[in-house]
GUVEX-293124 format. One record per residue (C-alpha): residue in three letters; x, y, z. Coordinates in Angstrom, 1 decimal. Each point is the difference from the previous one (the first is absolute). Layout:
// residues N
[r ALA, [X, Y, Z]]
...
END
This chain:
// residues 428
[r UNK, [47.9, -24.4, 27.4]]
[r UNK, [-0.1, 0.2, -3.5]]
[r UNK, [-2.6, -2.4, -0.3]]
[r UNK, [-2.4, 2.0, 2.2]]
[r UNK, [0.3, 3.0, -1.6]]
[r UNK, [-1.3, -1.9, -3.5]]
[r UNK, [-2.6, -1.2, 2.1]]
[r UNK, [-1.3, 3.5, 0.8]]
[r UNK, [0.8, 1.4, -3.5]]
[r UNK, [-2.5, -3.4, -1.1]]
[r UNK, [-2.2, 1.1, 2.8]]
[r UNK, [-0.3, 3.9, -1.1]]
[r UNK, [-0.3, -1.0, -3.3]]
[r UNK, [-3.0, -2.4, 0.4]]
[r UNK, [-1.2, 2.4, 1.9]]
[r UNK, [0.0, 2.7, -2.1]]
[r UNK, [-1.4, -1.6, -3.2]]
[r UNK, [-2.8, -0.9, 2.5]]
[r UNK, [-0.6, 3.4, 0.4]]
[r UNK, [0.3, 1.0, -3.1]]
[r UNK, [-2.7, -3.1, -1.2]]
[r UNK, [-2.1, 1.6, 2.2]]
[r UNK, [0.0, 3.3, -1.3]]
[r UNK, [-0.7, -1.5, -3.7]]
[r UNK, [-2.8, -2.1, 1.2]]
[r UNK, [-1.4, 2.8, 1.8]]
[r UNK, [0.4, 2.2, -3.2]]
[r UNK, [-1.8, -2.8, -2.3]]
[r UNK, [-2.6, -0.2, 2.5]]
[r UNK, [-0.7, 3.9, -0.1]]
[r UNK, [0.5, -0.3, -3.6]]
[r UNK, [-2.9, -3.2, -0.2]]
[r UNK, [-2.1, 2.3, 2.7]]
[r UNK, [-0.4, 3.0, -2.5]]
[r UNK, [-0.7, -2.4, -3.3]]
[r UNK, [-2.8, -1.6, 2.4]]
[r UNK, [-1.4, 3.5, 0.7]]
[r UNK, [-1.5, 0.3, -3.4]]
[r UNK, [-0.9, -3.6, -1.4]]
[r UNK, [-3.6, 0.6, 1.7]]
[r UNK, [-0.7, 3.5, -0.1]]
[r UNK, [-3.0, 1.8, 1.3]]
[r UNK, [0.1, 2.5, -2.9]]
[r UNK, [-0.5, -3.4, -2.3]]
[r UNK, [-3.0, -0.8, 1.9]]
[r UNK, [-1.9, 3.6, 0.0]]
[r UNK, [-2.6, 0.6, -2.5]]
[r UNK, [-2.5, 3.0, -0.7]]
[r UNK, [-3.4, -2.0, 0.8]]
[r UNK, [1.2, -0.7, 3.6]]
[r UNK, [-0.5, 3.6, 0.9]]
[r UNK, [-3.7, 0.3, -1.0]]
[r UNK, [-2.1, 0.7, 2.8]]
[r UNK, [-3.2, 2.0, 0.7]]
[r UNK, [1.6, 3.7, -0.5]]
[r UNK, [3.1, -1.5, -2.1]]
[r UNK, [-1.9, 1.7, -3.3]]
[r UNK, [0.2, 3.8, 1.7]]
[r UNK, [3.8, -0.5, 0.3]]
[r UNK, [0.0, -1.7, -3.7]]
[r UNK, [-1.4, 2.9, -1.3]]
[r UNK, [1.7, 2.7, 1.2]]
[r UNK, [3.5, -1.3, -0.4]]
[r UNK, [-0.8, -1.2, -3.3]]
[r UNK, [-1.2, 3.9, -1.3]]
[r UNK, [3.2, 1.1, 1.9]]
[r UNK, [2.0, -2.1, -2.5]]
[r UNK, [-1.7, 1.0, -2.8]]
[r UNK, [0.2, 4.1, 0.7]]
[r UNK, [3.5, -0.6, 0.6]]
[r UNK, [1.3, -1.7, -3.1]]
[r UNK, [1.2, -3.0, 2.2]]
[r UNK, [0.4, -3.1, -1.4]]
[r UNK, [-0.3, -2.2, 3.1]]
[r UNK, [-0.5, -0.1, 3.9]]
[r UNK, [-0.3, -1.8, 3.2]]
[r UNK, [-1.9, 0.7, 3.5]]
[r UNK, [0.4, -1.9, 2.8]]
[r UNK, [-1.7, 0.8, 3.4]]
[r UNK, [0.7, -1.8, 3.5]]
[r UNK, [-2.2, 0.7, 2.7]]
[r UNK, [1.1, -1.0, 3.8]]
[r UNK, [2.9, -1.9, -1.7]]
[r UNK, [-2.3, -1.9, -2.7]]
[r UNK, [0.1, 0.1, -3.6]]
[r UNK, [-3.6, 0.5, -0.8]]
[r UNK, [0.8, 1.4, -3.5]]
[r UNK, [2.1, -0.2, -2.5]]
[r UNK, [-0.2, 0.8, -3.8]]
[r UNK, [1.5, 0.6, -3.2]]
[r UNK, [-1.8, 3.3, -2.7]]
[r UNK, [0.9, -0.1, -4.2]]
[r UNK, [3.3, -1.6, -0.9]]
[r UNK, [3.3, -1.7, 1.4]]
[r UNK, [1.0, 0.2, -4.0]]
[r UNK, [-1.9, 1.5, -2.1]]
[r UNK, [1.0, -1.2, -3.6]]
[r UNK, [-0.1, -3.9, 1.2]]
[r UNK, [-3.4, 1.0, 1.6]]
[r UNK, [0.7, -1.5, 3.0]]
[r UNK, [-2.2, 1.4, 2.9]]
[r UNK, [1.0, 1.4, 3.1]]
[r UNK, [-0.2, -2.5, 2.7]]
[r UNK, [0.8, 0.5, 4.1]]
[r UNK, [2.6, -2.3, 0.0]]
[r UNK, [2.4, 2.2, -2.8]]
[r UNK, [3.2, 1.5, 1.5]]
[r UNK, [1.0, 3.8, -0.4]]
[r UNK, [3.3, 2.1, 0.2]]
[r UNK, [-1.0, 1.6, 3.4]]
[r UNK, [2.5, 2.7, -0.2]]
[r UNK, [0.5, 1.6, 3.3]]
[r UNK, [-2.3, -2.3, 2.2]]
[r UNK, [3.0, -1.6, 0.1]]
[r UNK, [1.1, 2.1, 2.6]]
[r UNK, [-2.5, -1.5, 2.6]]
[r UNK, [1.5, -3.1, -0.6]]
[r UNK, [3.7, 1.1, 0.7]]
[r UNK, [-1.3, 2.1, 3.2]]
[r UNK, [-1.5, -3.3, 1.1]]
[r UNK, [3.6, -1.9, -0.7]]
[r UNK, [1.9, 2.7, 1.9]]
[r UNK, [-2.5, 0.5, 3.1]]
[r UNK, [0.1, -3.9, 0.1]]
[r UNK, [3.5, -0.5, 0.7]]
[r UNK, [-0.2, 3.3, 2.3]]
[r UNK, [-2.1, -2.1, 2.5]]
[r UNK, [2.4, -2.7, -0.9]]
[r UNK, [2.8, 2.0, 1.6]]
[r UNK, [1.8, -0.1, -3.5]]
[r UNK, [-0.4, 3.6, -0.4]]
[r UNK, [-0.8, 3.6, 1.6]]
[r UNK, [-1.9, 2.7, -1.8]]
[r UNK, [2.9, 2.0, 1.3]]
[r UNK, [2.8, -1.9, -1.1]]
[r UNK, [2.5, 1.8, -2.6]]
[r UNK, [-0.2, -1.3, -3.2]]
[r UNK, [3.5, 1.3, -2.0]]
[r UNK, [3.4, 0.1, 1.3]]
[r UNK, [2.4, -2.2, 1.7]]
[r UNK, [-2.3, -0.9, 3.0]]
[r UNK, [-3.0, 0.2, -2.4]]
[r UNK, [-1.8, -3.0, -1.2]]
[r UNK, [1.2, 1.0, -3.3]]
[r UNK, [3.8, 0.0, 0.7]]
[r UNK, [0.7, -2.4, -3.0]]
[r UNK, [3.2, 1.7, -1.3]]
[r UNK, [-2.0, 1.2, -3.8]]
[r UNK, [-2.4, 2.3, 2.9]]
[r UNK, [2.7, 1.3, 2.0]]
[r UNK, [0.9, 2.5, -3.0]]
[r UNK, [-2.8, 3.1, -0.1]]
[r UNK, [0.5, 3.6, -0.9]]
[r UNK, [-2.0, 1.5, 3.2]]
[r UNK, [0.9, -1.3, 3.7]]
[r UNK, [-3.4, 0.6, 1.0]]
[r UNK, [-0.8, -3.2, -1.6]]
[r UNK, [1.4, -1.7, 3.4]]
[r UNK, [-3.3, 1.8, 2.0]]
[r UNK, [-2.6, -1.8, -2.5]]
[r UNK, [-2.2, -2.6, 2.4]]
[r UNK, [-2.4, -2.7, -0.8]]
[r UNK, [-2.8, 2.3, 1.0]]
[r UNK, [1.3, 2.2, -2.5]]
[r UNK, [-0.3, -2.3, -2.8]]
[r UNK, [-3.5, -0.9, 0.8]]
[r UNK, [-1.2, 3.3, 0.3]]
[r UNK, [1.7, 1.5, -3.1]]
[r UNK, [2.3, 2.6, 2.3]]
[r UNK, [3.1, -1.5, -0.8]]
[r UNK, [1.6, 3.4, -1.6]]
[r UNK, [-0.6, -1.0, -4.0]]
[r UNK, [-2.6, 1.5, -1.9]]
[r UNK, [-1.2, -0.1, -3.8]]
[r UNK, [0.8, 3.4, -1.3]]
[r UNK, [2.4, -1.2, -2.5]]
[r UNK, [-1.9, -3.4, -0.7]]
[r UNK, [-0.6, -3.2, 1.5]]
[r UNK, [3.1, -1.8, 0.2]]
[r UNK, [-1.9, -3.8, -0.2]]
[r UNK, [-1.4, 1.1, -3.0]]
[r UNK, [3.5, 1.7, -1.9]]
[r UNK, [1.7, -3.6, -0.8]]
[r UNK, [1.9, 2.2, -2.9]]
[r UNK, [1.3, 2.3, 2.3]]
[r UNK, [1.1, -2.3, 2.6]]
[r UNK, [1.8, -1.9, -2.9]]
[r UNK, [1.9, 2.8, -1.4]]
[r UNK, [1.0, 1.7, 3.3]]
[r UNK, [1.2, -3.3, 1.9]]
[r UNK, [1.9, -1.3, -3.5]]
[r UNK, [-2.2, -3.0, 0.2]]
[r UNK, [-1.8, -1.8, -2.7]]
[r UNK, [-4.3, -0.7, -0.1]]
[r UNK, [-2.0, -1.4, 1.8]]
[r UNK, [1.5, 1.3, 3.2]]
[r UNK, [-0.8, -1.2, 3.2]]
[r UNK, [-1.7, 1.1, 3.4]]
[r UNK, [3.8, 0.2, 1.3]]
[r UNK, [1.2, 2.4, -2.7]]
[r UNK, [-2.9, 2.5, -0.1]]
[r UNK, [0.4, 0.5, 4.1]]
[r UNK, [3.4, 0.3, -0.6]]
[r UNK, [-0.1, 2.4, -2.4]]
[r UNK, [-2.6, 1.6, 2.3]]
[r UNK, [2.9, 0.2, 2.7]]
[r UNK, [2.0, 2.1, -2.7]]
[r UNK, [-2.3, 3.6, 0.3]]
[r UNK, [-0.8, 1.6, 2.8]]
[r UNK, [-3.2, -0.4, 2.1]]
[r UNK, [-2.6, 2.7, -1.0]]
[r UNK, [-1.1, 0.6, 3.9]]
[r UNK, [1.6, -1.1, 3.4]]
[r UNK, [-1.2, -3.3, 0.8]]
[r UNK, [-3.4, 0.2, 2.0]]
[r UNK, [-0.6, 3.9, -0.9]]
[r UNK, [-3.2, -0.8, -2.4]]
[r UNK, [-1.9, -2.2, -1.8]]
[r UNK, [0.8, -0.9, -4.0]]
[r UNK, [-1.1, -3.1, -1.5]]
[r UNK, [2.5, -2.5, -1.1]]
[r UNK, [0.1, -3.1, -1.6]]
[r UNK, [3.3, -0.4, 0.5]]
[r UNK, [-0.6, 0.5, 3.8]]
[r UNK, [-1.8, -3.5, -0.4]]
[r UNK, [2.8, -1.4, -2.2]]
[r UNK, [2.5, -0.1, 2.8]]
[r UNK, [-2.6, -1.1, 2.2]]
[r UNK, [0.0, -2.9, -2.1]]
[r UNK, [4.1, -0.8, 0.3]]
[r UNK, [-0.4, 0.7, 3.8]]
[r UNK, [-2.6, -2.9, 0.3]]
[r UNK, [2.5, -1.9, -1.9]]
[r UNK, [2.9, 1.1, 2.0]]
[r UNK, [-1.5, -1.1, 3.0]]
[r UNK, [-1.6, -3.1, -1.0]]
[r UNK, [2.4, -1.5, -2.3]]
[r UNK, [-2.3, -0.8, -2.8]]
[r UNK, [-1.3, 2.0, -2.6]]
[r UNK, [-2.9, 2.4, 0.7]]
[r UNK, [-2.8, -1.8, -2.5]]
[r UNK, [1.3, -3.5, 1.8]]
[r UNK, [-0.5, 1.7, 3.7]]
[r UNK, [-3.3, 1.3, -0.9]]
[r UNK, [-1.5, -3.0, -1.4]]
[r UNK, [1.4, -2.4, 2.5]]
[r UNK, [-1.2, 2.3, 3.2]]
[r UNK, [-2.6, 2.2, -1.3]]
[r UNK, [-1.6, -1.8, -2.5]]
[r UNK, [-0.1, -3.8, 0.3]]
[r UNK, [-0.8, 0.5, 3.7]]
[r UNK, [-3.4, 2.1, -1.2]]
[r UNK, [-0.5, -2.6, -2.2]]
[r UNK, [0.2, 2.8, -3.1]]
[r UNK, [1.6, -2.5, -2.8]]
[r UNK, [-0.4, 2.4, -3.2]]
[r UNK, [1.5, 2.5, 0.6]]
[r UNK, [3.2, 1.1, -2.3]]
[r UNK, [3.0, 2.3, -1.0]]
[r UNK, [-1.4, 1.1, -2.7]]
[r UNK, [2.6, 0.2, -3.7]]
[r UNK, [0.5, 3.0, -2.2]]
[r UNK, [-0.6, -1.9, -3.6]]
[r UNK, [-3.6, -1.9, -1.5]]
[r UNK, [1.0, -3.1, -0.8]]
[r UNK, [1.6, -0.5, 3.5]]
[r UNK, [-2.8, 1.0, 2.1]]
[r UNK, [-2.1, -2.2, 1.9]]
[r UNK, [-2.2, -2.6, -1.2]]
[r UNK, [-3.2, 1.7, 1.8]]
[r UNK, [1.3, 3.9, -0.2]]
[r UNK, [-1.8, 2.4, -1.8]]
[r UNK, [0.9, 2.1, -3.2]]
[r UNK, [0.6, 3.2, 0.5]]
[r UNK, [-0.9, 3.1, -2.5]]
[r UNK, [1.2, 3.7, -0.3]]
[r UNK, [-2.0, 2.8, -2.4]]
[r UNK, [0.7, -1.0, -3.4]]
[r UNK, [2.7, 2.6, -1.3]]
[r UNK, [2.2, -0.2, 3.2]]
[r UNK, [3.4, 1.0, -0.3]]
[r UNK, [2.9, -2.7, -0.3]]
[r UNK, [2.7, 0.3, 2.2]]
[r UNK, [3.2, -2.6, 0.6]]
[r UNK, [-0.1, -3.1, 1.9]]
[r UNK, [1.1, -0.5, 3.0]]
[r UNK, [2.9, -2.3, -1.1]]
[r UNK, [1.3, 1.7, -3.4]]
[r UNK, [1.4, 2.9, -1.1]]
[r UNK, [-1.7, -0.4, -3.6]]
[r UNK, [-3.1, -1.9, 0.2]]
[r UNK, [-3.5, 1.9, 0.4]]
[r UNK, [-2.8, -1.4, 1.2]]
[r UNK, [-3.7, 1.5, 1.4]]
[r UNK, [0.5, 0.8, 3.9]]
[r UNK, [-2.1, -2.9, 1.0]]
[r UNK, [1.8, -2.5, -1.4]]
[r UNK, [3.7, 0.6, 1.0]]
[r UNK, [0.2, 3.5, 0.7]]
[r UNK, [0.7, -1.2, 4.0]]
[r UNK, [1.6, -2.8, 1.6]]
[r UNK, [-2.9, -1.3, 1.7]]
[r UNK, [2.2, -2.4, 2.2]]
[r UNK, [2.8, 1.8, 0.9]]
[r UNK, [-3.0, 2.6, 1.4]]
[r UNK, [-0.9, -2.8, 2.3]]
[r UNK, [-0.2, 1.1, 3.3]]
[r UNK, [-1.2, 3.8, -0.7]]
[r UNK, [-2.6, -1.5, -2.7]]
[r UNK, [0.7, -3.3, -1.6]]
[r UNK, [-3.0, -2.3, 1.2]]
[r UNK, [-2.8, -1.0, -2.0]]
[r UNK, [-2.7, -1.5, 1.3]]
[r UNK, [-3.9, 0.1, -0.2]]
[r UNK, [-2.1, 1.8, 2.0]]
[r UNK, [-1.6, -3.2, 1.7]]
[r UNK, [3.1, -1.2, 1.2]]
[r UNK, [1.7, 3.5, 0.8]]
[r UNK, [-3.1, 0.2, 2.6]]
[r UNK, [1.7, -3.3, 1.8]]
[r UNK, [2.8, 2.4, 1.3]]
[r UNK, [-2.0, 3.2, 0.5]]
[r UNK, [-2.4, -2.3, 2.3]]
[r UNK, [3.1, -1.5, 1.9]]
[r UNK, [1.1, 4.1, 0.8]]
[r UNK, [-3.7, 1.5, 0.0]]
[r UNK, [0.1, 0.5, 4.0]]
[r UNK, [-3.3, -1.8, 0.1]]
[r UNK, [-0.3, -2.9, 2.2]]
[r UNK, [-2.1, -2.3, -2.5]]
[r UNK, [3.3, -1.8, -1.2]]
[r UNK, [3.4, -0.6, 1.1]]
[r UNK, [2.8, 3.0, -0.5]]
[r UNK, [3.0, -0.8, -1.1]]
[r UNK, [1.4, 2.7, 1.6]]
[r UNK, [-0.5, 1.3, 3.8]]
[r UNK, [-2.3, 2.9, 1.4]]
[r UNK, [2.4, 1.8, 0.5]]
[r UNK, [1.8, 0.0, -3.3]]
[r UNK, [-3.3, 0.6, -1.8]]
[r UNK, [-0.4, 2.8, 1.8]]
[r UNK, [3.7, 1.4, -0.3]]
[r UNK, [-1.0, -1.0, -4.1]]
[r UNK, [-2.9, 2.1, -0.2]]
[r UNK, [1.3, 3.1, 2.3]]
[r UNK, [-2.5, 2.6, -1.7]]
[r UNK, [1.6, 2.8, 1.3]]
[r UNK, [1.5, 3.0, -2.6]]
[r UNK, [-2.5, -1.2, -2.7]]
[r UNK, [0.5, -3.3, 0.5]]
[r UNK, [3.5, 0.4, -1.1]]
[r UNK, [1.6, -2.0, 2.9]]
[r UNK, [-1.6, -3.0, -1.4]]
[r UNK, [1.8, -2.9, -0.9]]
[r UNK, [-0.9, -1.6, -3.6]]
[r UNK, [-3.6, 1.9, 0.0]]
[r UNK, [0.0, 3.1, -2.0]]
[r UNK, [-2.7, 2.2, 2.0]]
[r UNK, [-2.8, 0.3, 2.8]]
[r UNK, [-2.2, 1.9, 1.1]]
[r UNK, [0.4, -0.6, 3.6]]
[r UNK, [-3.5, -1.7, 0.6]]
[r UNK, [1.0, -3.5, -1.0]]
[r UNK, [0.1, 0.7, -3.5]]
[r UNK, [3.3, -1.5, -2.1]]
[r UNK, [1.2, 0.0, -3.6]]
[r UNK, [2.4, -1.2, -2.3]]
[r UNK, [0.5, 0.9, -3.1]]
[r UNK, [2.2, -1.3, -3.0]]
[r UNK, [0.6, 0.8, -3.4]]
[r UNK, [2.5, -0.9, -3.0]]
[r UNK, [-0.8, 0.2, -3.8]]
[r UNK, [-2.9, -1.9, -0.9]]
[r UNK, [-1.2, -0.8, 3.7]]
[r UNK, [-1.5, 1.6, 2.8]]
[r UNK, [-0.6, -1.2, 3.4]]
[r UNK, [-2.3, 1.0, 2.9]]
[r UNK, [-0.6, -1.5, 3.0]]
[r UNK, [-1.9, 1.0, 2.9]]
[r UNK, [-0.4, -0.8, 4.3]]
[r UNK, [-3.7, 1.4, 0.8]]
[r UNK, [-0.1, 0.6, 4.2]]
[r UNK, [-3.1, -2.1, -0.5]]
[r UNK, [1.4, -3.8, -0.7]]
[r UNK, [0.1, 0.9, -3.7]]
[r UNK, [3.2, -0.3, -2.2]]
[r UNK, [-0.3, 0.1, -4.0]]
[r UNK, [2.3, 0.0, -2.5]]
[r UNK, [0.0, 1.3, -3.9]]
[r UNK, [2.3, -0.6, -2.7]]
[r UNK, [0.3, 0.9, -3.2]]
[r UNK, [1.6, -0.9, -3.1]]
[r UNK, [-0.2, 3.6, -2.0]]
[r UNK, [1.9, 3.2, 0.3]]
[r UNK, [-2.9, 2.3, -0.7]]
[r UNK, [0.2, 3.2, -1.9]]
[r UNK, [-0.3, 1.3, 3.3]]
[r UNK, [2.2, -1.6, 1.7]]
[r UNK, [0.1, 2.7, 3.2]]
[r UNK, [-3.3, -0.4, 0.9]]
[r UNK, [-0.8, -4.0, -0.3]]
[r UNK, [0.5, -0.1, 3.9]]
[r UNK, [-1.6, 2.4, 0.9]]
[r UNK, [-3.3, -0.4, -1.9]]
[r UNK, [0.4, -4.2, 0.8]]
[r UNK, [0.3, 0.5, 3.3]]
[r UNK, [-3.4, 2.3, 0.0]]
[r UNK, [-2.1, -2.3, -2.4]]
[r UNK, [1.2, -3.2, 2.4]]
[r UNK, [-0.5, 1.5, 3.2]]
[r UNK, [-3.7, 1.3, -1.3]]
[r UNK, [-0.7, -3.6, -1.5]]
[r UNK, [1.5, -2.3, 3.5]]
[r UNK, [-1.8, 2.8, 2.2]]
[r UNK, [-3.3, -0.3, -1.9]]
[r UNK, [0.2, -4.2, 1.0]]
[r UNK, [-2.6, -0.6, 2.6]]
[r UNK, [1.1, -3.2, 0.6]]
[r UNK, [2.9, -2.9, -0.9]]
[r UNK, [-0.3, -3.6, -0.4]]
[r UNK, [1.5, -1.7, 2.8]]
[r UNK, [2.4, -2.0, -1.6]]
[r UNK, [3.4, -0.5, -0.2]]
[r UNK, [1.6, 0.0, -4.0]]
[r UNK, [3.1, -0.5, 1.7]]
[r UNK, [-0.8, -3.8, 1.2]]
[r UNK, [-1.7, -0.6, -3.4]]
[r UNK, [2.0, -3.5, -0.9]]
END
């Protein structure tokens, strides 16, 4: 008898340590996957004379007196057309004191574009049957019910869905400040020390009370996005940047894209610089209680923002995801009809929409993003157009940048008679 039981005990052990080789082997593997993604980048391969073409100079010319009336240091346009990249450039400077010119291929901090890609995430493991947009995201039968959720100040909390989250009705609002972007507070009010982490600031989020009934209206919130994130790590098992770049992004073939980091000298090899109006005011890192620094550089934690707007990326290769959503049948979606359509619900001012910030209910879609020293726009024409601009400049006038972008880029794409039929995306 006794000798059959050590035989199973062998038996379940062997076994075991099987399992548990697997499981590392499958982690290298998805660990060797993402380093693969970026040893032959697209970005890498994009320069500014691919895109000339016979209108190419009316688009030159516009955007380039844009930058210049602006005060912006550097830009980049991209345009698809029926799912093609047919152009895709780069105006003034990635950094200006090295002189080095703006080219397609640099990345940007995309700030809240970043949202697309988490609505993308979550509506993927919806059809997956991982997730509901109704499912409850706090409290014990929540997703959330790790015991550091399970303590919050306003029982309401427990009525907060995922369609909540993604359409910024989840109850918090930013009358007293945006919590993602108060690391000091955080710090001081959960006794923990800097930098903290995406699990202390929606905990310390749990500890006030919820500024509306969950569902009642509409506020924007980053933080909204934030959990987002942990719930796509919840359910998964891996972390959110690992799940997106394994499922999202290596399957769309998108290999530069990044989350982005708060400091200079860390930054990727092919990001831009980014510039503020000289004079700016100093304010504390993120991660210190004593050290100043400009807001560009360190004033936010650019990956603990992550899912709500941690990405960079160019506009070339952003345009890979946007055409893999667009609802256009001229390249494969990533996504179902019908979750594209639940996405891009334009009804109450396009605020049901998931990711996308507005429409205007004839086809129309934007996104914008913005943090200090970038802007982002990006753009779904009904008419098998989608462009992209970024920025590397916070402008004087920092309020209006969208707005009058937007205007000087649908008046210079509109004014194109006709595109090159070519594909920038298969360029090798």
């Amino acid at each position: 008898m006794r000798f059959v039981v050590v035989q199973i005990i062998i038996i379940l052990i062997l076994f075991f340590l099987g399992i548990g080789s697997i499981f590392s082997d499958r982690g290298e593997r998805e660990k060797k996957d993402l380093d693969v993604l970026h040893e032959h980048a697209f970005n890498r391969r994009l320069s500014n004379n691919l895109s000339d073409f016979e209108y190419s100079s009316s688009v030159d010319r516009v955007v380039s007196a844009f930058i210049k009336r602006w005060g912006v240091k550097g830009a980049s346009v991209a345009v698809t057309k029926d799912g093609k990249l047919v152009y895709a450039k780069g105006f003034g400077y990635a950094d200006l004191e090295s002189g080095h010119e703006m080219e397609p291929g640099n990345v940007f901090r995309i700030a809240s574009l970043s949202k697309l890609v988490t609505a993308v995430a979550i509506m993927q493991l919806v059809e997956q049957g991982k997730l509901n947009l109704e499912d409850k995201v706090f409290g014990p039968t929540g997703i959330l019910s790790q015991p550091q959720y399970l303590t919050y100040a306003d029982a309401a909390v427990e009525q907060i869905t995922i369609r909540h989250l993604l359409t910024h009705k989840a109850g918090w609002s930013r009358r007293g400040g945006d919590i993602m972007f108060m690391p000091h507070v955080v710090a001081r009010r959960m006794k923990k020390s800097l930098p903290v982490d995406n699990e202390t600031i929606i905990r310390c989020a749990l500890t006030y009370k919820l500024n509306y009934k969950p569902g009642m209206r509409y506020s924007y919130s980053n933080l909204g996005y934030s959990i987002l994130g942990e719930v796509i790590g919840k359910v998964t098992g891996m972390k959110y940047e690992d799940y997106v770049e394994l499922y999202i992004f290596q399957p769309l073939g998108i290999t530069d894209i990044y989350l982005g980091q708060s400091f200079k000298d860390i930054q990727h090899s092919n990001e831009v610089t980014y510039y503020v109006p000289s004079g700016s005011q100093q304010i504390l890192t993120y991660d210190s209680f004593d050290d100043f620094t400009d807001r560009v550089y360190g004033g936010a934690d650019i990956q603990t923002l992550g899912a709500a707007g941690g990405w960079v990326a160019s506009p070339a290769e952003f345009l890979k995801l946007v055409t893999a959503v667009d609802a256009f049948d001229t390249r494969p979606e990533i996504l179902s009809e019908e979750s594209i359509n639940i996405m891009t619900d334009s009804k109450n001012n396009g605020k049901e929409m998931f990711g996308w910030k507005g429409s205007d209910g004839r086809g129309n879609w934007w996104r914008t993003g913005t943090l200090s020293g970038s802007s982002a726009l990006l753009v779904r024409q009904q008419n098998g157009i989608c462009w992209m601009m970024a920025i590397n400049t916070t402008t004087a006038k920092t309020s209006r940048i969208h707005r009058e972008a937007s205007r000087m880029m649908f008046q210079v794409i509109n004014s194109i008679p006709e595109w090159p039929d070519r594909d920038l995306f298969l360029y090798k």
